[in-house]
N, C-alpha and C positions, 0 to 999 in steps of 0.2 A: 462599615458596620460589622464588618467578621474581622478587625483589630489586625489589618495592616494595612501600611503605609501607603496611600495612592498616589506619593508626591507631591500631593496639593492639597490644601483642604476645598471642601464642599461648602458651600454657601447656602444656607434658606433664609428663607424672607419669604411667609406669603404662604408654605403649606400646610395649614393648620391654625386654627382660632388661637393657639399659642407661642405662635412662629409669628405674627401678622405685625402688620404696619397701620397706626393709624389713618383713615380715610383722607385727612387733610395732610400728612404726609407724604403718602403718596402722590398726592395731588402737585406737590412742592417736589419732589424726587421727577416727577414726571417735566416741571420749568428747565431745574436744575440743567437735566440731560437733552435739553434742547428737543423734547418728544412733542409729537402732535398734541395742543390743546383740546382735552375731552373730558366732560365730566368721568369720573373715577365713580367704579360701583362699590357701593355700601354690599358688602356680600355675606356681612358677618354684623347685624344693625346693632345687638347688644354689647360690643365694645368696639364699635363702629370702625369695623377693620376694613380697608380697602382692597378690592380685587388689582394685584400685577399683571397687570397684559402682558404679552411675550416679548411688547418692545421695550420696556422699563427693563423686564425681566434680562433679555443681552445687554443692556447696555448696565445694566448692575452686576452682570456674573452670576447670577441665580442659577445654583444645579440643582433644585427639589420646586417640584409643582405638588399639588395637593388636589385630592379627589373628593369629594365634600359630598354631604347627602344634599336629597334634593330639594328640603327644610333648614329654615335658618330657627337659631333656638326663641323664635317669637310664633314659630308653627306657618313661617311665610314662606311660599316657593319661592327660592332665586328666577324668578322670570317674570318677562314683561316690564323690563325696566323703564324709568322715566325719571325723570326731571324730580330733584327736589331743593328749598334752598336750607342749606344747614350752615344757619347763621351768617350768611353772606360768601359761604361756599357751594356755588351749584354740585350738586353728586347726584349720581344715578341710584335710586332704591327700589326693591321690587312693589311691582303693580297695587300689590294688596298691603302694603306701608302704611297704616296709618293714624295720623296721630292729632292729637290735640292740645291746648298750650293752654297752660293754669295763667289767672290774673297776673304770677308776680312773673313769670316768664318762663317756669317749666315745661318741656314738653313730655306729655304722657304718649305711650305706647300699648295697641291692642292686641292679643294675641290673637292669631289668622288676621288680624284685620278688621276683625270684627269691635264696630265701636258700640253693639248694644252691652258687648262684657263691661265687665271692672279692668279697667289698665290694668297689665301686669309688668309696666317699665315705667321709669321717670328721671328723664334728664333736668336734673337741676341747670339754676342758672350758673352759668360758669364752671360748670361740667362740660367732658366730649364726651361720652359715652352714658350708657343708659344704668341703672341703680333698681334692681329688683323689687316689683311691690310684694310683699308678703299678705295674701288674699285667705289668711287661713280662720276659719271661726273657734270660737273657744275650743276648748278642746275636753270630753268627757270621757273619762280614764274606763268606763265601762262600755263604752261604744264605738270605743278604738279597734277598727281592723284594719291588719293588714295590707289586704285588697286593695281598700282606699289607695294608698301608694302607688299601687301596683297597673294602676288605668295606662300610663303612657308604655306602658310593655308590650308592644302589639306585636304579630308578627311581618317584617317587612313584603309591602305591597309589592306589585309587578312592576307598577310605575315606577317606582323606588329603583326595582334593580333596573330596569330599562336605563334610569336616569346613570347609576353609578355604572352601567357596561359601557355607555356609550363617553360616560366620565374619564375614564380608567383607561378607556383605547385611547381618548383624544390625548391625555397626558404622557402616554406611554411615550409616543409618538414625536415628541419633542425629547427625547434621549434623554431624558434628565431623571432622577431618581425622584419617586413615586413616594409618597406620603397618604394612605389612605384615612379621613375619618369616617366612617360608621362602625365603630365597633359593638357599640349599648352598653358596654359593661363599667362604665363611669358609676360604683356602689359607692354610693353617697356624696357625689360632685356636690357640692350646694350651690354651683348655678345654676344645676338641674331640680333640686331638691323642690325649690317653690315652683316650678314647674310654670317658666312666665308665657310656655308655649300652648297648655290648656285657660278653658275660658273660664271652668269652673272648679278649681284644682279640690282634690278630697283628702283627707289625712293628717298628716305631719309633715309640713309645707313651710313653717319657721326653720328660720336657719339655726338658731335660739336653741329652740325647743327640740330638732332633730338629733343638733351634737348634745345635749344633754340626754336626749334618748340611745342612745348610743351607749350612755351605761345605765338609764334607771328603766330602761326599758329594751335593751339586747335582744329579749325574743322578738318583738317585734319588727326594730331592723333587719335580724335575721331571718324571718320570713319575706320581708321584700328581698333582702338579700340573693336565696334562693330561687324565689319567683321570678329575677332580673335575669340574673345565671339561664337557668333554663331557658329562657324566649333569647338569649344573648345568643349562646351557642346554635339555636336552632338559625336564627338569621345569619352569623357568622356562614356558616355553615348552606345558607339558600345565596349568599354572597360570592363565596370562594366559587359557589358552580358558574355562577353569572362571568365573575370576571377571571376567573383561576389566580393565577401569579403574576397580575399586573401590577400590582404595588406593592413595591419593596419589606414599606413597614406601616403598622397598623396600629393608628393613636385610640388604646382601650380605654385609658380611660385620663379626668384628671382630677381627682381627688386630692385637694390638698391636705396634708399631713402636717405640716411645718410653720411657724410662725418666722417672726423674725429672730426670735431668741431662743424659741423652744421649739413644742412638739402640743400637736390636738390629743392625742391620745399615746397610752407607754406603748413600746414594743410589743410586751405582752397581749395589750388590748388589739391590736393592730393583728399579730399572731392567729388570736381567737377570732375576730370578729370577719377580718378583711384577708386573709391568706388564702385560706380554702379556697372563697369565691376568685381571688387571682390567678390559682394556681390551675382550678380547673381551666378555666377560658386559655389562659396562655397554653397550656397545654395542648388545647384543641389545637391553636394554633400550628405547634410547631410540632404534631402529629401529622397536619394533615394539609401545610404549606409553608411556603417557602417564604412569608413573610416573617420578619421582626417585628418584636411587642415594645410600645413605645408607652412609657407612663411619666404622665407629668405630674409633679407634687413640686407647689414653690415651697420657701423658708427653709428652715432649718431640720434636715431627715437625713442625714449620715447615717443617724441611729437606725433607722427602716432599709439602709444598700442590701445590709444582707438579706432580708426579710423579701426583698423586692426580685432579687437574683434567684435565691429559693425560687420565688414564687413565679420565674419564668420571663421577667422584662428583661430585652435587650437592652433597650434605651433610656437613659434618664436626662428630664428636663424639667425648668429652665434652666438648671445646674445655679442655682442662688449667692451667690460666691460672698456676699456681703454677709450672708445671715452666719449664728453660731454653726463654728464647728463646719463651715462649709468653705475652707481655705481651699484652692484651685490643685495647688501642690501636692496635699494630703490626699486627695481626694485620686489624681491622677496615680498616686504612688499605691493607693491600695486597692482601688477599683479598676483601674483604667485597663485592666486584661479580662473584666469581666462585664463590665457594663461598657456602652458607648454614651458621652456625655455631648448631646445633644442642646447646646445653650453654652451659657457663660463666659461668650465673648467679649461681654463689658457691659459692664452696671448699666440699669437703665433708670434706677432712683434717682441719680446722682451724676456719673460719669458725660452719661451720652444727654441729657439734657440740659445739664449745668456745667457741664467741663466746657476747657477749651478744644479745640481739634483737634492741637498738641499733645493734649491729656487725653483726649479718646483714643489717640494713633499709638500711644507709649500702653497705654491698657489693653487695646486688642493686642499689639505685638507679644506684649508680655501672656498675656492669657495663650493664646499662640503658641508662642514657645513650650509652656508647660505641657497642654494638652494635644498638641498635633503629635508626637512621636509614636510611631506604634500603629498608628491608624487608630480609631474609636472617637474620631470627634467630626461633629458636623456644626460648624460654625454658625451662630445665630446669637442674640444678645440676649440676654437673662429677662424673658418673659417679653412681649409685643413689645411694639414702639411708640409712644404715646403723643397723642396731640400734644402742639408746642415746641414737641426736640426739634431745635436749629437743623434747616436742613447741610449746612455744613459741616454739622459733627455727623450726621447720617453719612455723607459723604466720605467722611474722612476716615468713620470706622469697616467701609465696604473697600477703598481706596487702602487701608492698609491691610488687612487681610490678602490682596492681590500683592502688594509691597511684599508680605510676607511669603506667601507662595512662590512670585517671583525671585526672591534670593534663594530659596532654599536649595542645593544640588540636584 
């Protein structure tokens, strides 16, 4: 992460809701390596990512663990695990999990758990992962505030830092490089937006209607914008005392920016709307610790590097390498002393689920090549791992990353 060479590249898998592996992959990763048969925890239920235990984790070469708050984004404590079957996969999900199946075969999802709400999740049939319900009522342009938004900005409980001190030590502890998430300052995620972790969300809760607020209504984003800011900094800041410099780098936010071809909004707008609120938080940051600002934006946002460096991020991920304008080469040659690119080991649309081994081991090599010189890269593939990917090509793409390390002088 400070752009030089450590001889080897670093591996993640696993720290970070955008690092992760699917729950049945894992599960398959866990056969593969000849590991103890045990249910795998669902730790992350809305894109049903599975928890690495530390024996997966040696036996794949995993250098980054992840420090996670003590809420998953459905408002459920990770505790109290137990038994569930997901679709003829036993996994372990927390306590308070729970859900219901519509006649044609979806299963809905309650936020805390609580089944007198409205769902705020729905796994269709022949989906792995859960698809956000949008719970928002009409909307009256004179009785829009702010505020509404602004409900899930609390500031962090004790329980909370209890949870992330005693997180942060146990991770440390395994030598491995630290990935913390709770930052808050994800201004405008839209898997936050509808908010599938409240029972009775208030405001502007379309994902629709938000990114078009965004420009026919700015002042108002820009008040939650502010109001996030504030309660962000202030928990940033009741965090660093709890844990000080236990983790390396700190996943602020993930706002995606970029499509596959283009851009959600121009630079300009991105400038005005999203900069300020970036640049104060990273700021804090790197005033007043020793962590790295990690920001995730999939698609296509070359056009935002600079915007993004200004604005204080060390890291950028998934590094999207298929989408416009996001060729590996270009990318390494003009950023690569300034950003560290975090992702982009190999396609995960395409490559690592529908390639052969062959094709997955010639693309990470290649990616490899490009991006390891210098130091600034932490190996990981372009966004989680999704139910389905052959666990062979999983194999094959962690199997040549070592290949690659291993030859290197």
């Amino acid at each position: 992460m400070n752009h030089r060479d450590p001889g080897r590249i670093p591996i993640d898998f696993g720290s970070s809701a955008v690092t992760g592996i699917h729950v049945s992959c894992v599960a398959a990763l866990r056969d593969y390596y000849g590991l103890e048969k045990r249910p795998v925890k669902v730790h992350e239920p809305y894109q049903m990512l599975g928890w690495i235990d530390e024996d997966l984790r040696r036996a794949m070469g995993i250098d980054v663990v992840g420090v996670f708050s003590r809420k998953n984004l459905f408002g459920l404590e990770n505790s109290g695990w137990r038994e569930w079957d997901f679709r003829g996969l036993t996994v372990l999900v927390p306590e308070n999990f729970r859900t219901t199946v519509e006649p044609g075969g979806a299963i809905l999802i309650y936020p805390e758990g609580d089944l007198s709400a409205p769902p705020s999740g729905r796994m269709p049939v022949g989906s792995a992962f859960f698809d956000t319900i949008i719970r928002q009522p009409p909307i009256e342009e004179s009785r829009l505030d702010p505020e509404d938004n602004c409900e899930e900005f609390t500031l962090v409980s004790d329980e909370d830092l209890d949870h992330l001190r005693r997180a942060s030590q146990k991770a440390l502890s395994t030598g491995c490089g630290v990935l913390g998430s709770f930052g808050g300052a994800a201004f405008g995620d839209i898997a936050l937006v509808p908010a599938p972790f409240l029972k009775h969300p208030r405001g502007i809760r379309d994902v629709a209607e938000w990114y078009m607020s965004t420009a026919s209504r700015r002042w108002y984003v820009r008040r939650v914008f502010e109001r996030q800011c504030e309660v962000a900094l202030e928990n940033l800041a009741r965090i660093h005392a709890a844990i000080g410099d236990s983790v390396d780098a700190v996943f602020l936010c993930g706002t995606d920016f970029g499509t596959q071809t283009s851009q959600f909004c121009s630079v300009k707008t991105f400038r005005d709307l999203w900069l300020p609120f970036y640049r104060e938080v990273c700021s804090w940051v790197h005033r007043n610790t020793q962590w790295k600002c990690f920001k995730h934006s999939c698609g296509s946002v070359e056009k935002f590097f600079d915007s993004f460096i200004e604005a204080g991020f060390d890291i950028i991920n998934p590094v999207q390498c298929s989408a416009a304008g996001m060729d590996p080469e270009a990318l390494k040659r003009r950023y690569g002393n300034r950003l560290v690119f975090w992702g982009g080991g190999v396609d995960t649309q395409k490559t690592l689920p529908f390639g052969t081994p062959a094709q997955v081991r010639e693309e990470v090599l290649r990616r490899c090549e490009i991006f390891a010189p210098g130091g600034g890269f932490v190996f990981n593939s372009v966004h989680n791992i999704q139910s389905g990917t052959p666990v062979a090509n999983i194999a094959a793409m962690i199997e040549a990353v070592h290949e690659f390390n291993g030859a290197r002088p």
